[in-house]
C-alpha positions, 0 to 999 in steps of 0.5 A, spaced: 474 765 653 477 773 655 482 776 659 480 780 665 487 782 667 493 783 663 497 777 663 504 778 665 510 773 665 513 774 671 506 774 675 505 766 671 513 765 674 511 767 680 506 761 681 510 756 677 516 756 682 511 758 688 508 751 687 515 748 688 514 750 695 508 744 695 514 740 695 516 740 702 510 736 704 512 729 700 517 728 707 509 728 710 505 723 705 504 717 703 506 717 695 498 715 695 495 720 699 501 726 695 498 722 688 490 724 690 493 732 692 497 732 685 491 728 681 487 734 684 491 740 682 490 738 676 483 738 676 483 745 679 487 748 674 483 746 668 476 746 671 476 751 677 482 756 676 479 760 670 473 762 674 477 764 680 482 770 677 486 764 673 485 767 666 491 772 668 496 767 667 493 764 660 498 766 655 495 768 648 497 761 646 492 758 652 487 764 650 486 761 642 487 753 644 481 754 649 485 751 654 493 752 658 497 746 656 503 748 660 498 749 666 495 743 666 502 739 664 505 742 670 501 738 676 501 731 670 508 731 671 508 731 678 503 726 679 508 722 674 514 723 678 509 721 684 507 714 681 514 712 677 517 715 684 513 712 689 519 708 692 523 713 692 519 721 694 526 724 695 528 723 687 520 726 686 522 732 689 528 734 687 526 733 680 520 738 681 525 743 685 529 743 678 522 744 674 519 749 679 525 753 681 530 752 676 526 752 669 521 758 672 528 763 675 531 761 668 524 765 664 525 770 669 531 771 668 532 770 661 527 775 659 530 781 664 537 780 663 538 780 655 545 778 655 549 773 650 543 767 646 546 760 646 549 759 640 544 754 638 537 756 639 537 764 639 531 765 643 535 763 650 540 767 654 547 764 657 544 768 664 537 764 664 541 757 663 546 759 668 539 761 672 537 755 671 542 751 673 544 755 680 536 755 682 534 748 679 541 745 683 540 749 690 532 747 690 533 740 688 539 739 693 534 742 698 529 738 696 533 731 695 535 732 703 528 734 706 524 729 703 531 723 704 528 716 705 529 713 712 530 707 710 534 708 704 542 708 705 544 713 701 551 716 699 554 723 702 554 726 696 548 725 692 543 729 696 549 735 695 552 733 688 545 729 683 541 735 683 546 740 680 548 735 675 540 734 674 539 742 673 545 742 668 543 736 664 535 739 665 537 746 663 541 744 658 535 741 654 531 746 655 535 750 650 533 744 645 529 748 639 523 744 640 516 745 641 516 739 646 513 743 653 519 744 658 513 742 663 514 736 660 521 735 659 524 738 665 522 734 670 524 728 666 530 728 664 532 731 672 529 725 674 532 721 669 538 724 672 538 723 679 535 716 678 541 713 675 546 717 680 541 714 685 545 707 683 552 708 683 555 706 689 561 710 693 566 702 693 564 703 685 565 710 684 572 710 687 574 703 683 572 708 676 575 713 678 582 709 679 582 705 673 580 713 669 586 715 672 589 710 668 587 708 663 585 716 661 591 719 656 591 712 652 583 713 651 584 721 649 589 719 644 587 714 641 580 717 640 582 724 638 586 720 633 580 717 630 576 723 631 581 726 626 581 720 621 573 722 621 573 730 620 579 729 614 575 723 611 568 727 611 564 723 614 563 728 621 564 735 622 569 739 627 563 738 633 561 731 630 569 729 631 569 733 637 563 729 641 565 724 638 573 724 641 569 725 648 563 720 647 569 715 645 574 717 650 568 716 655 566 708 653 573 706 652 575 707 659 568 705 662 567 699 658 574 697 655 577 695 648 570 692 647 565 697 649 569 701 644 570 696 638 562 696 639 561 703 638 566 703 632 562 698 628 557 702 629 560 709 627 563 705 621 556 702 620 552 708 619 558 712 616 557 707 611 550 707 610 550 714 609 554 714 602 550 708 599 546 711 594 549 718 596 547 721 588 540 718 588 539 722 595 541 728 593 538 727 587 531 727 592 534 732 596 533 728 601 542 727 603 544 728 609 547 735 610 554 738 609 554 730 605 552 725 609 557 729 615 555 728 622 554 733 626 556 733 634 548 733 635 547 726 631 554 724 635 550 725 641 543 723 639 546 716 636 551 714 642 549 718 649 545 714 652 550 709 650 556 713 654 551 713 660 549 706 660 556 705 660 558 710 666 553 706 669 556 699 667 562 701 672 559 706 677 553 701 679 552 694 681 547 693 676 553 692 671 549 685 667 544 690 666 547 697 664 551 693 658 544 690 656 542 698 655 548 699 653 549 694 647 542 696 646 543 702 644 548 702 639 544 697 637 538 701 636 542 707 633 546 704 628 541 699 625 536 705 625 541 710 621 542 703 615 534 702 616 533 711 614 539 711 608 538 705 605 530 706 605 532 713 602 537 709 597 533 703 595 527 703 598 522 703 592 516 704 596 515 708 603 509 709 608 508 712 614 508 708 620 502 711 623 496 711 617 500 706 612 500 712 607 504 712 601 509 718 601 516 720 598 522 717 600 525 721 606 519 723 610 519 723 617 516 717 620 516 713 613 518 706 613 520 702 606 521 693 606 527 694 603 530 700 609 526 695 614 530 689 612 536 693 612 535 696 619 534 689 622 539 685 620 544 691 622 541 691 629 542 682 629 550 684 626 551 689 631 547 685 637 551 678 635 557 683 635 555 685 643 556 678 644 562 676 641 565 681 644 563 678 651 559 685 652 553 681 653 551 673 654 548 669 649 542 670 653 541 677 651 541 677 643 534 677 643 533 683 647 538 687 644 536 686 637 529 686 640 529 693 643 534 696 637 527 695 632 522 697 637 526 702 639 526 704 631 519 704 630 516 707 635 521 713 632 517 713 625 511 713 629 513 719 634 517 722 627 511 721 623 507 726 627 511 730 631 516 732 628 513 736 623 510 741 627 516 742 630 514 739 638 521 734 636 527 734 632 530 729 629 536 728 634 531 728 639 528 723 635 534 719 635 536 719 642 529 717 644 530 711 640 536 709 643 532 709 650 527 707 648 530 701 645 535 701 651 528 700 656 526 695 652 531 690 652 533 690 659 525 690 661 525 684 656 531 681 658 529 681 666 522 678 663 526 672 660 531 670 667 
């Protein structure tokens, strides 16, 4: 396969956010008819673009694999948000708005201003995130307000507001070091976002507004205090104290002493898994870095979600359901991190989930009887905890605990093939496995009423 032209970034930019502009006709289509146009596109850019001038959009990489992933990843992302959104075209626009414009202006931009890097990954520019963010928001509200469903009584503010947020949740993962297409991961953190903000309710967002007033300054305290006690014990770093304060601020207000006392047990949890066998680990070369010190990455990574399921818990009607996702979720990361140290310390022999290959303790995506064990029986003690704590019924244990372990072994299976060629990291890895976990339990849950 040859070029017959000279490939250019901003000219492959250029049609990236042009195609934005198809957008405007999801306020016209059926989702079934805007799927087929998607479906469609897909089919043109693999099969007919090439024979058309197309080849000039192909970067080396495309030319060596025989094949444009992100030109082909592009289209398939819309015809996801079409068919996961087809209720609600108005999210699928806004987040194609935040794909096309914001990621494709922050590529532009990027590579034309060589301003200050983002401290985390070099290979991104504060004035391309900033570009992101503005372009990606001001598109996305567009969109959101062209494409506002009728018959859908929305808040004044979301059209405005979600995009926005959207964008900077959107830009801020793109600047994760990882290999993962941002065709893929743009659209659906942006759709993720506005689909939780869908949810909440102005009665609801003025009564959590109120009691944060309040409840505020005690939360901040005592957090701050306990992120503190952590950073002079070792067991997390000065970024992983400081997430950790503003995670624990958020759930405390938004979920009260037992949301807290929750995320507690969990932190003690997998601080204390980390230091079981901690000199045979080292020995190994497998022990976490800086001695089992959190970083504010894995504060992130393991308690997020949580904090956004919790945020939901107050801000919604969908409480009963948020908490779920929410006890899931520490759940899912707490029994997780006991399942990894305890494997690493004990576990006499490790496979990889996906071919049952035996390979040495510490492998990503590897599994032991002893880590397994270890792993759901925390995920039952932190789910019976929930319970105790009146954060869920009863009812809800199964699920939690359910979701926790699939949560967990769909993580091996994605670390064992995919973190390695560097497409995912471990703290992506771990935040997928507390959604994961999360979606699971709830879906469980709804099948059990």
């Amino acid at each position: 396969m040859k070029r017959s032209e000279a490939f250019s970034e901003h000219g492959r930019q250029a049609i990236h956010i042009a195609m934005g502009g198809f957008a405007l006709l999801l306020r016209y289509l059926s989702w079934w008819q805007a799927a087929v146009l998607a479906a469609g596109a897909i089919v043109f850019n693999g099969q007919v673009l090439p024979r058309v001038g197309g080849l000039r959009l192909y970067r080396p990489a495309d030319l060596a694999r025989r094949f444009p992933l992100g030109i082909l990843l592009y289209p398939t992302s819309v015809l996801l948000l079409i068919l996961v959104f087809r209720e609600r075209l108005d999210i699928a626009a806004a987040a194609w708005g935040v794909l096309a414009f914001g990621d494709g202006m922050a590529t532009v931009v990027g590579t034309t201003i060589d301003g200050p890097r983002v401290r985390w990954n070099r290979d991104k520019t504060i004035a391309g995130s900033v570009s992101f963010w503005l372009f990606g928001g001001l598109a996305g509200a567009f969109l959101a307000w062209w494409c506002r469903p009728p018959d859908v009584s929305l808040s004044s503010w979301f059209p405005i507001v979600a995009p926005f947020v959207a964008a900077a949740a959107a830009a801020a993962v793109e600047t994760i070091p990882i290999r993962l297409d941002d065709n893929l991961s743009v659209p659906a953190t942006a759709a993720a976002a506005l689909w939780a903000m869908s949810l909440m309710t102005d009665d609801r967002l003025r009564m959590a507004a109120t009691h944060a007033a309040s409840a505020a300054p005690m939360a901040l305290v005592l957090n701050v205090l306990v992120a503190w006690i952590g950073y002079r014990l070792r067991t997390v770093s000065r970024a992983g104290a400081a997430c950790g304060a503003i995670i624990g601020s958020v759930i405390a207000i938004a979920t009260g002493w037992q949301g807290w006392t929750l995320l507690f047990l969990t932190f003690i949890a997998a601080a204390a898994s980390s230091r079981i066998g901690l000199r045979r680990k080292t020995l190994l070369g497998i022990a976490e870095e800086s001695g089992g010190r959190r970083g504010g990455g894995n504060a992130f990574a393991n308690t997020g979600f949580a904090s956004l399921a919790a945020l939901l818990a107050v801000t919604s009607h969908a409480e009963e359901t948020a908490m779920i996702a929410f006890a899931a979720a520490l759940a899912a990361g707490g029994s997780d991190t006991i399942a990894s140290e305890v494997g690493k310390a004990f576990g006499r022999h490790t496979y990889l989930v996906t071919t049952s290959q035996r390979v040495p303790p510490g492998t990503s995506g590897a599994i032991s009887l002893e880590g397994t064990s270890a792993g759901f029986a925390g995920a039952i003690a932190l789910g019976l905890a929930a319970v105790s704590l009146g954060l869920v019924t009863r009812e809800a244990l199964v699920p939690v605990v359910v979701g926790a372990t699939t949560g967990s072994l769909v993580e091996s299976a994605l670390g064992a093939t995919l973190e390695a060629p560097g497409v995912l990291n471990n703290d992506v890895l771990n935040f997928l496995n507390t959604a994961i976990a999360a979606s699971v339990a709830v879906l469980l849950a709804s099948c059990l009423q």
